[in-house]
DRENDO-1510 file (C-alpha; in Angstrom, 1 decimal, always signed):
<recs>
REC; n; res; u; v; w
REC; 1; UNK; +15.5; -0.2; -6.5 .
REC; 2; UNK; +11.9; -1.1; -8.1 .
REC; 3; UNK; +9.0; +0.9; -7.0 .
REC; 4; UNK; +5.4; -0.2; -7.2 .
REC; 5; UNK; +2.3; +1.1; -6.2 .
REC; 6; UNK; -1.7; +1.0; -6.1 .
REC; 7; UNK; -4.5; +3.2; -6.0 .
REC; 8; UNK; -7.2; +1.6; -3.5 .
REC; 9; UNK; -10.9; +3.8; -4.3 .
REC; 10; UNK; -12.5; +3.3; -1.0 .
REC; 11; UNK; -14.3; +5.3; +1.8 .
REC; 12; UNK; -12.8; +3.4; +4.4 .
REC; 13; UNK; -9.4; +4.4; +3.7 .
REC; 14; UNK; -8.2; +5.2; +7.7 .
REC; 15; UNK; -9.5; +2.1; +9.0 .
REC; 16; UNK; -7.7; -0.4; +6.8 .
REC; 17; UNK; -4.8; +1.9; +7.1 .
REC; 18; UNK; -5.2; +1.1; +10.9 .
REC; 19; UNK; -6.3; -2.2; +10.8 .
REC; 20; UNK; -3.3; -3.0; +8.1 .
REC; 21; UNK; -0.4; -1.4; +10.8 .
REC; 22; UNK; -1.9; -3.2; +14.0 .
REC; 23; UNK; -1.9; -6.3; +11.6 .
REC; 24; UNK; +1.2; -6.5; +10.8 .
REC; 25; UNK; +2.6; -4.8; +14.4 .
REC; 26; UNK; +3.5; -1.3; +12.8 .
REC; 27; UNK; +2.1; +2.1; +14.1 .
REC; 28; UNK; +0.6; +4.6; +12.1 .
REC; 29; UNK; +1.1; +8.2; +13.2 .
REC; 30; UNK; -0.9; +10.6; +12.4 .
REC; 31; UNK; -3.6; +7.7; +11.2 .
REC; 32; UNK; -3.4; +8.9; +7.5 .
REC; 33; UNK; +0.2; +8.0; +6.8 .
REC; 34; UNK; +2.3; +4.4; +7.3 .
REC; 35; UNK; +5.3; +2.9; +6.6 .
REC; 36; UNK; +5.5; -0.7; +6.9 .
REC; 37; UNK; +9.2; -2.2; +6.9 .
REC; 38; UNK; +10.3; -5.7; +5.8 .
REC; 39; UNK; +13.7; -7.6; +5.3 .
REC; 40; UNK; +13.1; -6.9; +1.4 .
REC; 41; UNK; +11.9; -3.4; +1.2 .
REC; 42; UNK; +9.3; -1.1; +2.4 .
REC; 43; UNK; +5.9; +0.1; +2.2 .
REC; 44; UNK; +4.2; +3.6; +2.8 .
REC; 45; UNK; +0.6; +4.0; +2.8 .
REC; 46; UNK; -1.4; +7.2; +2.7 .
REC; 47; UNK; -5.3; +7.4; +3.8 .
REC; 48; UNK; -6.9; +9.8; +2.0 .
REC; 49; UNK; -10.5; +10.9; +1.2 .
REC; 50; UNK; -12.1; +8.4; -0.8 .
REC; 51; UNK; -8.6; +6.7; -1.5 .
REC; 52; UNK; -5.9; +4.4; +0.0 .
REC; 53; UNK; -2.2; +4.5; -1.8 .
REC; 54; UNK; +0.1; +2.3; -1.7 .
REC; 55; UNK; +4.3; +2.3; -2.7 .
REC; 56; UNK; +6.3; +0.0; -2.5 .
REC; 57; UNK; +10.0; -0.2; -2.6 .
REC; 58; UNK; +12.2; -3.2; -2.6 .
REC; 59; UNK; +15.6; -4.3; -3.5 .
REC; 60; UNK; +14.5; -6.1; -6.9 .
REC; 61; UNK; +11.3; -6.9; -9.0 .
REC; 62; UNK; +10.7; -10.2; -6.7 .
REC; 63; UNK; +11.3; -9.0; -3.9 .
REC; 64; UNK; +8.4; -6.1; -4.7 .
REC; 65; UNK; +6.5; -8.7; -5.8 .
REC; 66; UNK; +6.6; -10.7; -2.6 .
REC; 67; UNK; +5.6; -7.5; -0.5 .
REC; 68; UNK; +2.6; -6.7; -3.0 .
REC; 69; UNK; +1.0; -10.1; -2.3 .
REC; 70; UNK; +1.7; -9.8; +1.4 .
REC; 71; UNK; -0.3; -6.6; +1.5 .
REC; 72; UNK; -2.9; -7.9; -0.9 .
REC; 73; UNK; -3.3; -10.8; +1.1 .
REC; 74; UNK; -4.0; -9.2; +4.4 .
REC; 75; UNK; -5.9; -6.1; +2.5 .
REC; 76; UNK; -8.3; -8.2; +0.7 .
REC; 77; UNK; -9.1; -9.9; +4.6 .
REC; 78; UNK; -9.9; -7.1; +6.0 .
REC; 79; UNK; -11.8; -6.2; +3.5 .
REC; 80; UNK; -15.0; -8.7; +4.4 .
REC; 81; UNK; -18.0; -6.2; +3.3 .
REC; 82; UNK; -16.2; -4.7; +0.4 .
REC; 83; UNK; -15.2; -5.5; -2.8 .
REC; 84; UNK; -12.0; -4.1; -3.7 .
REC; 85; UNK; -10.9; -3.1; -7.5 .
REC; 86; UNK; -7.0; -2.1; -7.7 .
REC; 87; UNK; -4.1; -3.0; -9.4 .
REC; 88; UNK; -0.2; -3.2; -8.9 .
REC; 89; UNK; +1.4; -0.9; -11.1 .
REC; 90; UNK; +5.7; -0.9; -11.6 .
REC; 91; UNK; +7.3; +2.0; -11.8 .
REC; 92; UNK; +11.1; +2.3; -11.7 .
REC; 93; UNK; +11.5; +5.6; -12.2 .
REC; 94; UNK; +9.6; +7.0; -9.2 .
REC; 95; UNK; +11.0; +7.8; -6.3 .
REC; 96; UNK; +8.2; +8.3; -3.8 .
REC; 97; UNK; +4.6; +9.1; -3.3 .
REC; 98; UNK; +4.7; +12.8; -3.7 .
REC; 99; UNK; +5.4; +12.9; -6.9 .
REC; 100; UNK; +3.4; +10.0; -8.7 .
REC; 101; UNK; +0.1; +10.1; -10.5 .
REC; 102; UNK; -1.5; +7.0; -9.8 .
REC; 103; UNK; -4.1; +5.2; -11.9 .
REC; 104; UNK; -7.3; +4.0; -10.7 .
REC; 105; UNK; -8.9; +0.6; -12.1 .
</recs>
């Protein structure tokens, strides 16, 4: 299993959460937390203040890798009035959100 994440600085955190789950058909519930599912992995997201973070867990490094750009992509549209500064990060040996310290860019 790979795991990848991002740190996402930004104020607007709950709305791209949202607009990120109704984009791709998910729900969020409560409208802090997400986990988006695809036929190569998964992807959580937690809304916090100030921050959006991302993990990602697939089935190999490409497969990560595939689900990274497809968030990026429709991230960086939503996105339309703000420039966003983050960066993928690969991380094997975590295991879930809780417990990594993620790095800002």
């Amino acid at each position: 299993m790979t795991h990848s994440h991002a740190h996402v600085r930004t104020e607007r955190a709950s709305l791209y959460l949202r607009r990120l789950t109704n984009s791709l058909q998910c729900s969020a519930v409560p409208q802090t937390r997400a986990v988006i599912h695809f036929p190569v992995g998964r992807c959580e997201l937690v809304a916090g203040n100030g921050y959006l973070d991302i993990e990602i867990s697939a089935n190999s490094l490409s497969d990560a890798s595939l689900i990274e750009d497809a968030i990026s992509d429709r991230l960086e549209a939503l996105a339309i009035d703000e420039e966003l500064h983050y960066q993928w990060i690969v991380a094997p040996e975590y295991t879930n959100i809780a417990n990594v310290r993620l790095h800002a860019r």
